[in-house]
DRENLUMBA-159555 format. One record per residue (C-alpha): residue in three letters; x, y, z. Coordinates in steps of 0.5 Angstrom, whole numbers, plus 500, padded with zeros to 3 digits. Example, Ala and Ser with C-alpha at 12.3 -4.5 7.8 and 13.67 -1.06 7.14 Angstrom:
BEGIN
ALA525491516;SER527498514;
This chain:
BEGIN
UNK762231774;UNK761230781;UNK754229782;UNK752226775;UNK758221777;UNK754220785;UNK747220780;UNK750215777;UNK752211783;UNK745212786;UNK742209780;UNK746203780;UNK745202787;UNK738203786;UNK736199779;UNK741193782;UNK736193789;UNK730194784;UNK731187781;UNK733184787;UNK726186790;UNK723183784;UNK727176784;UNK726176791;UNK718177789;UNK718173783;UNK721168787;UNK716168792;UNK711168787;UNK713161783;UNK714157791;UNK706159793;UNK704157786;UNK709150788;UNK705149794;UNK698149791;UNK702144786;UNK704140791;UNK698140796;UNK694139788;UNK698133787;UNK698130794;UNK691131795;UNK690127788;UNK695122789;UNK691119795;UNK684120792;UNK687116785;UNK689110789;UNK682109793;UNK679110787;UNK683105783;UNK682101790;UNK675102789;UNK675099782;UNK678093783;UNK673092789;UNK667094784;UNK669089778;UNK669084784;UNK661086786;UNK657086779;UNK651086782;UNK649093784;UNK644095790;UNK640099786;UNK639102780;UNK637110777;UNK636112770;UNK635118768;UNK634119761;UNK633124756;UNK628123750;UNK626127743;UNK625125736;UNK626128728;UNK622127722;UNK626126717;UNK620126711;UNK625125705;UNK627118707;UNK620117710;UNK623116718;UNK623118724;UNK629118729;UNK629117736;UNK635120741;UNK636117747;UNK641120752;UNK640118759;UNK645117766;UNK645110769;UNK647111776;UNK649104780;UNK649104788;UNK654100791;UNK655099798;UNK662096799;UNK665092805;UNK672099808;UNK676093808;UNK680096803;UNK682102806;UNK683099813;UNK678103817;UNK673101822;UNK666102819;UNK662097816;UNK661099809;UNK662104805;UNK657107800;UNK660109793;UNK655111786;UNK658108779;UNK655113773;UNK654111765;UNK652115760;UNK648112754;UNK646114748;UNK642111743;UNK638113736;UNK632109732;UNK631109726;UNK622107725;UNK620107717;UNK613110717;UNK608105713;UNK602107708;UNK597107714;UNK602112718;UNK605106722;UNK611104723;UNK616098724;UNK623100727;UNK628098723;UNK635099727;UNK638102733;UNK644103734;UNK648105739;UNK652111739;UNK656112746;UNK657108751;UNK662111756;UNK663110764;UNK664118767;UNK670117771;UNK671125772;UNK665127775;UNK665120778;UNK671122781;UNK668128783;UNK662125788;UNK668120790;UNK672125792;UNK667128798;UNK666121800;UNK674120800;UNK676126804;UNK670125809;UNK673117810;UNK680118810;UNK680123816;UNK679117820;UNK687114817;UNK692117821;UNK696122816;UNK702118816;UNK699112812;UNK696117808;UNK701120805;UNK709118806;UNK715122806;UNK717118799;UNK712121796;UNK712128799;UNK720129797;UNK718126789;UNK712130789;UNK715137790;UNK722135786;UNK717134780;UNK714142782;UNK721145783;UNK722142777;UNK717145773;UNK718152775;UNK725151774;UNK728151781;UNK733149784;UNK734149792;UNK734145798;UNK728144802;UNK726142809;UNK718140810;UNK713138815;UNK706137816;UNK703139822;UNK695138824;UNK693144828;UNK699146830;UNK703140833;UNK708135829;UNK706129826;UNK710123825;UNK711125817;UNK717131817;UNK724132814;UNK731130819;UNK732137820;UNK726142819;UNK726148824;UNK718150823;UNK721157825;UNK726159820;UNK723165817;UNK724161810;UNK719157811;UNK712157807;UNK705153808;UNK699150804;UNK693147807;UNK692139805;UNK686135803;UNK681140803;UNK673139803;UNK668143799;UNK666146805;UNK675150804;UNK676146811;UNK683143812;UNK685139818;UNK692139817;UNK698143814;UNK704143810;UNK710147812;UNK716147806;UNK723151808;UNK726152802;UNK735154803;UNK739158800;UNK733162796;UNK738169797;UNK744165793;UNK739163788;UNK736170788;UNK743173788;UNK745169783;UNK740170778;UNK742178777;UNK749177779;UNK751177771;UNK748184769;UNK750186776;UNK757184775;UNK758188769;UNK753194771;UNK758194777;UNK765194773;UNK762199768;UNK761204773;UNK769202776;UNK770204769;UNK767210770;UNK769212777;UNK777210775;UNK776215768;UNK773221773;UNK779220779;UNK784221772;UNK781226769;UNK781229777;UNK787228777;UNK790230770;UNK787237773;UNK790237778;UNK797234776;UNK796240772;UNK795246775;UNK802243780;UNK805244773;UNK803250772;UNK805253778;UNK811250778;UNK813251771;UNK811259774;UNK815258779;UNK821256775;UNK820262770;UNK819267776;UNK826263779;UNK830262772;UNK828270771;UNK831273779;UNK837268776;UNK839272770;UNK838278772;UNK843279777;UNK848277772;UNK846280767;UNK845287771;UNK852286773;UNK855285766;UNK851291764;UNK853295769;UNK860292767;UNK860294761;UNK858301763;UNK864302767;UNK869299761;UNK866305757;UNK868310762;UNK874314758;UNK877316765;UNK879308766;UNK880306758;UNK888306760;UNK887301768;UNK889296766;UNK888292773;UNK881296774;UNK879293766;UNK882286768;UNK878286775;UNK871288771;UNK873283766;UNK874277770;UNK868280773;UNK863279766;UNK866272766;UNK864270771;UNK858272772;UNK857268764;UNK860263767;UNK854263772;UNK848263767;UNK852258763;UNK852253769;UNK845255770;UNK842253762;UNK846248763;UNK843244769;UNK836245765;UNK839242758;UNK843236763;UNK835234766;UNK833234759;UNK838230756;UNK838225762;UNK830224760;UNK831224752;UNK836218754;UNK841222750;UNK846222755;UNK851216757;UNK854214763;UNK859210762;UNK860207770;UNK867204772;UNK869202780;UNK870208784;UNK871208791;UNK865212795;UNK869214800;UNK873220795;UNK867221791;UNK865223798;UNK871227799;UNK871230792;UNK864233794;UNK865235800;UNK871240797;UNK866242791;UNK862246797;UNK868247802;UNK868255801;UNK860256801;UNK861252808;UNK866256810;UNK862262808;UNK856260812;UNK861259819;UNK858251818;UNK861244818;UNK861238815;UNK862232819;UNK864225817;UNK863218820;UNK866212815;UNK864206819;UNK864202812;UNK870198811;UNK868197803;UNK866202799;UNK868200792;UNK862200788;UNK860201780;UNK859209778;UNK860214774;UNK865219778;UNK863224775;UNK856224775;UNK856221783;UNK860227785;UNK855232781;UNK849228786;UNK853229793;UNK854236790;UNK847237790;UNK844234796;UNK850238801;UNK849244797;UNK841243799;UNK843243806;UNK847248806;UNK842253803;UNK836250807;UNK840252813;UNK837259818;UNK843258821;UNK850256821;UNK851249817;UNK852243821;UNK852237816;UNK854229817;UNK855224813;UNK855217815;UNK857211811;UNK856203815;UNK856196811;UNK850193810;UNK851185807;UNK853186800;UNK851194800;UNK853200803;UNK849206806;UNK850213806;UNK846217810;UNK847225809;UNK843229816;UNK842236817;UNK840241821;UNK836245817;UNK828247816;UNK826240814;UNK820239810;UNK813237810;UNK810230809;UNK807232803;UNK814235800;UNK818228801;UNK813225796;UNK815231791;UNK821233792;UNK825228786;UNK820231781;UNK822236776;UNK822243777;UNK818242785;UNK820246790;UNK817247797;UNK814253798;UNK816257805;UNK813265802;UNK818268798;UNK819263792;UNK826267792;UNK828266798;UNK832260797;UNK835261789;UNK835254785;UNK831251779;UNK828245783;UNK832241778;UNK838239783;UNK834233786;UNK831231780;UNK838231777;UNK839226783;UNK833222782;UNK836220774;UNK843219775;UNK841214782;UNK836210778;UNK841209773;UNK845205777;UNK840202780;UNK840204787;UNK834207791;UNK834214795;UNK830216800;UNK829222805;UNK827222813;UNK825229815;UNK821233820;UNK819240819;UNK824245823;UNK828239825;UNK832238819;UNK832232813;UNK837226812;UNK838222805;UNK839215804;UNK843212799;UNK844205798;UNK849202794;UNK851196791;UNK859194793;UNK863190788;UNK869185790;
């Protein structure tokens, strides 16, 4: 489970870094293909507008400086009809030399081709002798060839306007409306910073803030020549393009992430299932191998009881039958006690047991207990000591069961004692409460012990699980009874320096 849960893991890791490298790559892809837009487009702006400049001038000059035509001419008899078709398809190519003023260089003019293409049939009725008369022509095309014109244009143009400074050929206005045209395109949202630079060395055109330096930051050439020469450079730094790649997996990321949460949190229950579960099982032999050793004794001894009462020998004592009935009685009542402590948990748990409270001072319920535990006191040569500094302590209990917790919690002290007994009980007002504090200076417990001691049937091993007899149910029982009257309990221990329980109750007026 382990290793398929870190394959799992590894995998997650791997597949959300995978698609992050491909957005990152995709992302890469889409701006260099925005900057050959844009480099396309400023290129093209500045050839549309000298071209249209170009054209005003030209229909302003309507006698070119020289004319060539190249013309193509073939022919087709048509005998059903007696004719003869002739096809022309020619190239008119007009020079002009135009004065540069309209694109404010220094040179005297500027030489520019205009190009028409033409193509005409004739008709000619052939006659009896084999003579023909043209009957009609017609016209079939006529049309100016703008796009190849462009393309002759565009070589004079760029060899021209290297002689413009860059930032009268294009602007920042420009710049900005082209590249949110292209980002738009791709579908790009980002902010960018740009500049031009011309062998290295800004120009005037350049954003506020663009830093040449920033690692985001990608470049094209502009006005290239057919020869693949550029003078100048676009520099482009797009912000934020990790939020925008991040973003575009974040969805599927979020939701693989929370699947392998669920996974990872399935995997720590079922551990831990196994876990509680074998605790379980430990305790519940503990308490099996414990509730035995406890019934034995008694058993063995009303056994051996029993064997004695039969002797024939002691049928008519009175006092020896009296002494060893007293002492079936009260090892009965001993394993009694004992099913009833386990019947008592149980009850408390199924709610079927009710705990009708009234006020009771804790001062005697203190009291109370401590007589309860006088003579295992005594038999240890022990003591318990009190110090009543609270002036209040009327609270809402229920007698018996309260007494019933201070009982097994001195009884504990007692028990878990190497040496000789010493217990004090201190009592101090706190606001509207009471607190009561039960030290010892037994053998403690461990850090791990204080987390479970409240829990049913636990009992901290110290090598021989008989050495303290009990079922682990006496601070369970403590735990149910004191958070039926809502009030907390806790435990401060050391090992080998004993333990103390806090109680602290609610006082009523």
């Amino acid at each position: 489970m382990s290793i398929a849960l870190l394959g799992i893991i590894f995998v997650q890791a791997y597949w959300i870094n995978n698609s992050f490298q491909t957005k990152k790559e995709q992302f890469t892809k889409d701006i260099r293909q925005v900057m050959i837009a844009i480099s396309q487009d400023i290129q093209n702006n500045e050839l549309e507008q000298i071209y249209n400049a170009y054209l005003e001038l030209q229909e302003s000059t309507p006698e070119p400086n020289s004319t060539q035509i190249s013309e193509i001419v073939y022919t087709r008899t048509d005998d059903a009809n007696n004719e003869v078709l002739i096809f022309s398809n020619g190239i008119t190519e007009q020079d002009y030399k135009l004065s540069s003023s309209f694109m404010d260089i220094d040179l005297d003019s500027v030489a520019f081709k205009r190009l028409v293409e033409r193509q005409v049939r004739t008709t000619i009725t052939r006659g009896l002798d084999g003579s023909g008369t043209p009957i009609k022509s017609e016209v079939k095309s006529y049309k100016r060839l703008d796009d190849l014109e462009r393309r002759l244009f565009s070589s004079t143009v760029l060899a021209i306007s290297e002689r413009i400074p860059i930032h009268q050929r294009v602007d920042k206005e420009q710049i900005e409306k082209i590249i949110d045209k292209e980002l738009e395109v791709k579908g790009l949202q980002t902010e960018y910073q740009y500049g031009i630079y011309s062998n290295q060395l800004a120009t005037k055109v350049q954003s506020r803030d663009f830093d040449m330096q920033n690692p985001s930051t990608f470049v094209v050439p502009l006005f290239i020549d057919e020869n693949d020469k550029y003078r100048y450079e676009l520099f482009v730094t797009f912000g934020q393009s990790r939020k925008m790649i991040f973003s575009s997996i974040v969805g599927i990321s979020v939701l693989s992430l929370i699947f392998t949460a669920i996974i990872i949190l399935a995997y720590w229950y079922a551990i831990s299932q196994l876990i509680k579960q074998r605790q379980i099982s430990q305790i519940k032999t503990d308490f099996i191998n414990n509730m035995t050793h406890e019934f034995k004794t008694p058993i063995a001894t009303i056994n051996l009881a029993l064997d004695a009462l039969k002797n024939p020998k002691v049928a008519n004592d009175e006092d020896f039958k009296k002494r060893y009935l007293g002492l079936i009685r009260d090892e009965n009542k001993r394993m009694h006690a004992q099913v009833e402590n386990v019947l008592r948990i149980s009850r408390l748990e199924n709610k079927s047991i009710n705990l009708p409270k009234e006020r009771v001072k804790l001062h005697d319920i203190i009291e109370d207990a401590m007589t309860s535990v006088s003579l295992m006191v005594e038999d240890k040569a022990g003591c318990i000591n009190t110090h009543f500094d609270a002036s209040k302590s009327s609270i809402l209990g229920n007698e018996f069961h309260l007494t019933n917790v201070l009982v097994n919690i001195l009884d504990n002290a007692i028990k878990y004692s190497d040496e000789s007994p010493i217990i004090d009980v201190y009592t101090e007002n706190a606001k509207n409460s009471i607190i009561l504090k039960i030290k010892d200076q037994g053998i403690g417990m461990s850090k791990t012990a204080q987390k479970q001691i409240f829990e049913k049937f636990y009992r901290e091993h110290t090598g021989n699980i008989h050495n303290v007899k009990g079922h682990g149910l006496g601070l369970a029982y403590v735990k149910h009874i004191l958070d039926d009257h809502q009030t907390d309990v806790y435990v401060e221990s050391d090992k080998g320096k004993g333990s103390t329980f806090i109680i602290k109750f609610e006082l009523i007026s």
